[in-house]
DRENDRENDO-168656 format. One record per residue (C-alpha): residue in one letter; x, y, z. Coordinates in pm, whole numbers, plus 50000, padded with zeros to 5 digits. Layout:
+---+-------+-------+-------+
: r :  east : north :    up :
+---+-------+-------+-------+
: A :     X :     Y :     Z :
...
+---+-------+-------+-------+
END
This chain:
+---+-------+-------+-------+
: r :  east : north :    up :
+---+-------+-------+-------+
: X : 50000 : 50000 : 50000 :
: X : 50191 : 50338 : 49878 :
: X : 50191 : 50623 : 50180 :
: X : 49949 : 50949 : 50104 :
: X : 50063 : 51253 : 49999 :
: X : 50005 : 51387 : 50353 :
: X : 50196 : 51032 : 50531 :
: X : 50509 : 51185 : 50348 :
: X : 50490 : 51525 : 50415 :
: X : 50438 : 51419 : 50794 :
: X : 50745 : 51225 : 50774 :
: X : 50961 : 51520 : 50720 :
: X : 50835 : 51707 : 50988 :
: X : 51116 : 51834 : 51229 :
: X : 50897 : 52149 : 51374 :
: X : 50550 : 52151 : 51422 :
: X : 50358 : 52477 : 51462 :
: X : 50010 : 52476 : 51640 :
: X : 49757 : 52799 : 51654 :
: X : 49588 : 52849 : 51939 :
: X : 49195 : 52946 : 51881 :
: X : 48966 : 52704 : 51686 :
: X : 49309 : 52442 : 51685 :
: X : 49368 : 52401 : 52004 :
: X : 49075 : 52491 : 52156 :
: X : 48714 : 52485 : 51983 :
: X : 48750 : 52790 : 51883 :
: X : 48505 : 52957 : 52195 :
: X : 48619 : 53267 : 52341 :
: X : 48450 : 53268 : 52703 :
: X : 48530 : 53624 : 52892 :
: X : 48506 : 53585 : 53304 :
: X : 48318 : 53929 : 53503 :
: X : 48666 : 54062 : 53505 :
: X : 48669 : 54068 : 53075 :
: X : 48966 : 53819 : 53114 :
: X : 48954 : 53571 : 52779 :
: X : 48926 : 53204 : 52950 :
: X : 49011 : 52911 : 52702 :
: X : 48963 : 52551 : 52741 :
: X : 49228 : 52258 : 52667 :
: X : 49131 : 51876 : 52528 :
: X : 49356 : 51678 : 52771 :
: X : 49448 : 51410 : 52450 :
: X : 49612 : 51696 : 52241 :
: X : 49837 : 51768 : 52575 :
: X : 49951 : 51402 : 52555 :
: X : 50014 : 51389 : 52197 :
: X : 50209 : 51720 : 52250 :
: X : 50434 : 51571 : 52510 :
: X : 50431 : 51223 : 52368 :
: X : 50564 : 51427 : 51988 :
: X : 50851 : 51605 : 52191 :
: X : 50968 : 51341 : 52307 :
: X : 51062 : 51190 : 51961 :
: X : 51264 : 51479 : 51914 :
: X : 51038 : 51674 : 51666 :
: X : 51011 : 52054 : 51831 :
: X : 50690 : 52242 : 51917 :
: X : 50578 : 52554 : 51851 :
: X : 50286 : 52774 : 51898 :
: X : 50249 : 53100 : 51657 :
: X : 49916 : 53301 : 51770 :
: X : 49775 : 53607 : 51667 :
: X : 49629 : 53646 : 52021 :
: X : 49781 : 53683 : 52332 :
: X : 49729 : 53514 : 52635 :
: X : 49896 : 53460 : 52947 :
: X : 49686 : 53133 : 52981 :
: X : 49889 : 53041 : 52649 :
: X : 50179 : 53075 : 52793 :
: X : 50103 : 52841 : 53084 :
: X : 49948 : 52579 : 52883 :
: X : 50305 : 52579 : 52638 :
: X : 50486 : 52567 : 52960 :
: X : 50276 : 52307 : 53076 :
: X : 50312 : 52080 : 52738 :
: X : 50644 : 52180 : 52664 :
: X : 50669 : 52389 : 52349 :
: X : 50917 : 52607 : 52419 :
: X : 50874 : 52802 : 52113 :
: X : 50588 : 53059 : 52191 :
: X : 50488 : 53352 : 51928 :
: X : 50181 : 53498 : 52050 :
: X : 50061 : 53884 : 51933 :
: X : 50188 : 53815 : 51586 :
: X : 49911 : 53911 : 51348 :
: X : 50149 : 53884 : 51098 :
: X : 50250 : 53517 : 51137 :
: X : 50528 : 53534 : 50838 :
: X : 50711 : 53721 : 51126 :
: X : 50646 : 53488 : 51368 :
: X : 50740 : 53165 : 51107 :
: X : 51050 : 53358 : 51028 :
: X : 51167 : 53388 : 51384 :
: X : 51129 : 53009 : 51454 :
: X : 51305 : 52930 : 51181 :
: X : 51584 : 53139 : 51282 :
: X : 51557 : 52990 : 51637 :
: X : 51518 : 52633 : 51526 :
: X : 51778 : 52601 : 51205 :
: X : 51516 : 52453 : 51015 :
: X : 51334 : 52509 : 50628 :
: X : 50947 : 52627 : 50628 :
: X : 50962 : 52307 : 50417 :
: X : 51046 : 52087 : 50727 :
: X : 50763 : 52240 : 50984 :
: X : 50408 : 52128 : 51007 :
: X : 50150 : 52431 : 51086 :
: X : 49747 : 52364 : 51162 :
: X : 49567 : 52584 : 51152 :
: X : 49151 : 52686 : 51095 :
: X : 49142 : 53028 : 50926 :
: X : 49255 : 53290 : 50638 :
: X : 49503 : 53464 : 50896 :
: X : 49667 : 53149 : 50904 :
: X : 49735 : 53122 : 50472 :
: X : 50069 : 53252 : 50456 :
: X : 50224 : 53032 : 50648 :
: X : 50031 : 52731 : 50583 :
: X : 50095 : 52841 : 50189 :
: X : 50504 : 52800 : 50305 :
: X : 50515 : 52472 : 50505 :
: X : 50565 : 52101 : 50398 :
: X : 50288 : 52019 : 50602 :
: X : 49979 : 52238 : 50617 :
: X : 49709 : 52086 : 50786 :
: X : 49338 : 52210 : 50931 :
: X : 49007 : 52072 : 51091 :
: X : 48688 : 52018 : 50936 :
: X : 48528 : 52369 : 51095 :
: X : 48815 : 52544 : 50871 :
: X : 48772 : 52808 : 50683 :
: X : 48683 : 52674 : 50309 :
: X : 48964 : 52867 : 50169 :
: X : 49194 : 52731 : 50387 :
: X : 49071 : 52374 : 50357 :
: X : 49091 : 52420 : 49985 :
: X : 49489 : 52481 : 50057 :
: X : 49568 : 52262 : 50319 :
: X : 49752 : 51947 : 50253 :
: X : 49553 : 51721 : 50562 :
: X : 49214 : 51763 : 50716 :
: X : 49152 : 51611 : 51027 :
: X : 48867 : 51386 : 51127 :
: X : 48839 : 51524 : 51463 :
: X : 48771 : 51875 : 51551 :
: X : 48963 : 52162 : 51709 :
: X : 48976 : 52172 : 52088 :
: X : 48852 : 51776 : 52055 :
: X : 49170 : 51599 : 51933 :
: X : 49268 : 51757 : 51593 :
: X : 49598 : 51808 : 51740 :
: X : 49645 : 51471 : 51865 :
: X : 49531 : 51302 : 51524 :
: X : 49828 : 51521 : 51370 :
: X : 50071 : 51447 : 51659 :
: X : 49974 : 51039 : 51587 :
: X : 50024 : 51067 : 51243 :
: X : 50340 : 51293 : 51230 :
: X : 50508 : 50984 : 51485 :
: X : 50360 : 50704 : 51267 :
: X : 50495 : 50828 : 50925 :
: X : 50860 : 50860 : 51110 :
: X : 50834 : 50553 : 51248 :
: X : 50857 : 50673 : 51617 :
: X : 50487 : 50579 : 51734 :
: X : 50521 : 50250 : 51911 :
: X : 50888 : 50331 : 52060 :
: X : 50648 : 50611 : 52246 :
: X : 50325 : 50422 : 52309 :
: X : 50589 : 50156 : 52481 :
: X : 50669 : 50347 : 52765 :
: X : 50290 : 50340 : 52915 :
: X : 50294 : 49933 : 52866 :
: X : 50435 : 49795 : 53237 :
+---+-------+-------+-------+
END
C-alpha cells in the first residue's frame, strides 16, 4: 500500500507549529466578570504534545492572540517556542526558523482560518480541521477527522510519529 501525499509530508516534519483558537481549543472565546479571555484545553492533544517532543520533533505555537493562559498551557506541554501577538505570522514563522535552524519546508502548521494562509501556503505540512475556513481547507495538505479543541491536534501528533516511524517506541513506555 503506497503512503498518502500527507503520510510523506508528515514524515519530514522536524517542527510543528500549532495555533491556538479554533486548533487548540474549539474555537470559543469565554470572557470571566473581570473581561479576562478564558480558554479551554482537550487533555488528548496535551499528551500527543508531550508524547511528539519526546521523539525529538520541536513544538511551537504562533498566535495572533495573546494570552497569558497560552503561555502556561506551552509551559505546561512543553513547546518552548511561543509567538503569541503576531498578526502577521510570516514574522512569527521567520523567527522560529531562525531559532530552530530549520526550512518552512520541514515544519508542520494547523491551523483553521485565512490569517493562518501565509504560512500554511510555506510549510511542507499544512494541515486544518473540518470547521476550517473553506479557503483554507481548499489549501491545506491534511484535514483532520476530529475537531479543534477535541483531538485535531492529537490526530496530527499520531500521524506525524507514525509516518517517522517513532509511534510504538512512544506508546511503549505506558505498557508495564
Amino acid at each position: 500500500m503506497q503512503p498518502t501525499e500527507s503520510f510523506v509530508r508528515a514524515s519530514k516534519v522536524k517542527v510543528m507549529i500549532f495555533d491556538v483558537d479554533g486548533v487548540l481549543t474549539d474555537g470559543t472565546l469565554t470572557y470571566d466578570a473581570d473581561g479576562e479571555v478564558t480558554k479551554t484545553f482537550y487533555v488528548l492533544d496535551g499528551l500527543g504534545i508531550q508524547m511528539l517532543n519526546k521523539t525529538g520533533v520541536k513544538t511551537a505555537i504562533i498566535s495572533a492572540r495573546n494570552s497569558p493562559i497560552v503561555v502556561k498551557r506551552a509551559k505546561d506541554l512543553g513547546i518552548h517556542h511561543v509567538h503569541q501577538g503576531m498578526h502577521d505570522k510570516r514574522v512569527a514563522l521567520a523567527t522560529l526558523l531562525q531559532e530552530t535552524g530549520v526550512t518552512a519546508e520541514e515544519c508542520g502548521y494547523i491551523g483553521d482560518d485565512v490569517i493562518d494562509l501565509p504560512l500554511l501556503l510555506r510549510v511542507g505540512f499544512a494541515v486544518t480541521v473540518p470547521t476550517g475556513h473553506a479557503e483554507v481547507q481548499h489549501r491545506a495538505h491534511y484535514v483532520t477527522r476530529a475537531a479543534g479543541g477535541r483531538g485535531a491536534v492529537r490526530e496530527v501528533c499520531d500521524m506525524i510519529m507514525r509516518a517517522q516511524g517513532t509511534y510504538e517506541s512512544v506508546l511503549a513506555q505506558y505498557f508495564g
